[in-house]
C-alpha positions as a printed NumPy array, in Angstrom:
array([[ -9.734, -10.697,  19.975],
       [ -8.621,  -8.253,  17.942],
       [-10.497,  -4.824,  17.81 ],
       [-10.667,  -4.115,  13.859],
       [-12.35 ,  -0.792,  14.012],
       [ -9.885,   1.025,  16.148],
       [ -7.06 ,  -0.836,  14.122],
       [ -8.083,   0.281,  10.962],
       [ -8.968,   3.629,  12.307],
       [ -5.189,   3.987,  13.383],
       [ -3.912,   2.577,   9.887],
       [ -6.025,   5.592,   8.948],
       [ -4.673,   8.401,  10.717],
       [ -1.45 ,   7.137,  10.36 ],
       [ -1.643,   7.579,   6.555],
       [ -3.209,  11.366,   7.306],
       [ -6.836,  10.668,   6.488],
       [ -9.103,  12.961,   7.837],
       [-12.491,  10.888,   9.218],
       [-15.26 ,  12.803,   9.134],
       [-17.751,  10.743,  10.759],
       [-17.416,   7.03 ,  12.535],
       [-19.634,   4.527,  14.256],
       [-17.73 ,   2.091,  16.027],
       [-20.821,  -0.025,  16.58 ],
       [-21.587,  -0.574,  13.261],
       [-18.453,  -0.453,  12.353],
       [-18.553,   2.479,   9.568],
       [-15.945,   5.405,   8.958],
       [-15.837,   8.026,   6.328],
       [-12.592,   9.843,   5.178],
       [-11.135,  12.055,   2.965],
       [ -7.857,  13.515,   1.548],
       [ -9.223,  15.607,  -1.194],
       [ -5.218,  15.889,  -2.13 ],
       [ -5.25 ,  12.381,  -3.151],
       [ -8.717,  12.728,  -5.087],
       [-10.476,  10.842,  -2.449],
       [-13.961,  12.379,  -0.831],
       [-16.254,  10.775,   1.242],
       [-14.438,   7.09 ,   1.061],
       [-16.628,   4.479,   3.72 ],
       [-14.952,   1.771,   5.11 ],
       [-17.013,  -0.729,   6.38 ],
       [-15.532,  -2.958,   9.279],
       [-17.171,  -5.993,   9.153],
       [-15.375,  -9.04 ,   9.93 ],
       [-13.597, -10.97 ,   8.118],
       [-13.697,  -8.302,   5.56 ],
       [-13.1  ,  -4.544,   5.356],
       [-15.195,  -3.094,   2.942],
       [-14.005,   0.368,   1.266],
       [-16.417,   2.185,  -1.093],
       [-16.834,   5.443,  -2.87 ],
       [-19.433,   7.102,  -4.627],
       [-17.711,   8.234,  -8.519],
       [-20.678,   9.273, -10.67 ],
       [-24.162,   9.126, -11.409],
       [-25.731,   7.789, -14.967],
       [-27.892,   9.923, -16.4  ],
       [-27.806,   7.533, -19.288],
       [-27.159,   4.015, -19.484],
       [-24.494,   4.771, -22.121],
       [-22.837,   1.28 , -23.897],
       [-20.176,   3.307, -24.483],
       [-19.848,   4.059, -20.931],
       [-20.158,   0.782, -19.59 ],
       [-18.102,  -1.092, -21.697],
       [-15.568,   1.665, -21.214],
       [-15.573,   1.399, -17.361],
       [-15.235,  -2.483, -17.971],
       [-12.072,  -2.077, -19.514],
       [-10.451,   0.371, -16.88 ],
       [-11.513,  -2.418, -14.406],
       [ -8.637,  -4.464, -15.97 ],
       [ -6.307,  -1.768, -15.441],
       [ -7.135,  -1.066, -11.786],
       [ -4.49 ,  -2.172,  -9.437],
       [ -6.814,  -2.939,  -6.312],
       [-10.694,  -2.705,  -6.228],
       [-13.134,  -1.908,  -9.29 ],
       [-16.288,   0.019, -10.57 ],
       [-19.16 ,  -1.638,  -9.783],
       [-22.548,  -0.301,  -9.859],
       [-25.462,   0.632,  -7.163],
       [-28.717,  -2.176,  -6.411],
       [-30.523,   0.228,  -8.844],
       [-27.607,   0.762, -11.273],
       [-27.266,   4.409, -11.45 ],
       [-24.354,   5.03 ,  -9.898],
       [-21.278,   3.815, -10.358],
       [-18.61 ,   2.896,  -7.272],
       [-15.567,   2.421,  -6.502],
       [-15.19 ,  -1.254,  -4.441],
       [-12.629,  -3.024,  -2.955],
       [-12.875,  -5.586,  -0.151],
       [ -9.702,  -6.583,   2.027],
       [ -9.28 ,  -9.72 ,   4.756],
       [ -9.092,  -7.906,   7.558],
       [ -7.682, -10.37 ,  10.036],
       [ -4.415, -10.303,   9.092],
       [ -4.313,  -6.82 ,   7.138],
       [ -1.172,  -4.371,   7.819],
       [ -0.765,  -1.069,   7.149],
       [  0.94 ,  -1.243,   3.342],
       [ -1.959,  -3.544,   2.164],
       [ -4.658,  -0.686,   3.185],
       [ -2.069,   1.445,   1.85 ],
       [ -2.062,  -0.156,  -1.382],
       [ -6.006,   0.021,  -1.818],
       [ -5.931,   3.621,  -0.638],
       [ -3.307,   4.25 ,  -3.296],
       [ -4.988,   2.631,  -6.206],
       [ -8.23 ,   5.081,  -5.673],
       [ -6.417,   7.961,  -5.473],
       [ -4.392,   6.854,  -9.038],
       [ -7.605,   5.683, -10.618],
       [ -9.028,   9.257,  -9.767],
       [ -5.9  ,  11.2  , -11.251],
       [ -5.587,   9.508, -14.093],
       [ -9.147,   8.689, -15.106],
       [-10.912,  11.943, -13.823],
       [-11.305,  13.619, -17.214],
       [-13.202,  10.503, -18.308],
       [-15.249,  10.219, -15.345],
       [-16.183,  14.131, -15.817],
       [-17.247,  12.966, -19.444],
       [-19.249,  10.417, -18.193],
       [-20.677,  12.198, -15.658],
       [-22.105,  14.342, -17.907],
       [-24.107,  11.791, -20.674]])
């Protein structure tokens, strides 16, 4: 059986992540590369997915404008998507990979895609951040 954790852990370091905290029981590590706009990132090991999730924003107002807005960028996002909190005031970045057979490029590729959608949207996600 494969060990997931320790796998994706690897795939981690390998790609120059620095984890910050890990449970291995529970399956749970936090990273960062601040370079590559990316703070704070959990991955969630939990077979047969590999859950990845970071906190963007909070709403201070439940903005139409904002919403819709984030919507649309959804579309545009290569791997992964906002999504919002139980309570829906905070908005997240989500992305869920199989994690039986995942390799190093496909966690690569989600990695990537966060880091992009925070270069290239951060000015609107300070805006928003601030309604």
């Amino acid at each position: 059986m494969k060990d997931h954790f320790h796998i994706t852990k690897d795939y981690l370091l390998e790609l120059d992540f620095n984890i910050s905290f890990q449970n291995p029981e529970d399956g749970i590590l936090v990273v960062q590369k601040e370079n590559s706009g990316i703070k704070n990132l959990i991955l969630g090991v939990a077979p047969p997915i590999l859950i990845l999730e970071q906190f963007i924003f909070k709403i201070n107002n439940h903005s139409e404008k904002v919403l819709k807005s984030l919507l649309q960028k959804n579309r545009d996002i290569i791997h992964g998507a906002f999504v919002l909190n139980e309570s829906g005031d905070k908005v997240i970045f989500r992305d869920t990979l199989q994690i039986e057979n995942m390799d190093l490029n496909e966690l690569e590729g989600s990695l990537n895609s966060l880091s992009l959608l925070m270069s290239e949207y951060s000015d609107k996600i300070i805006e928003f951040s601030k309604y």
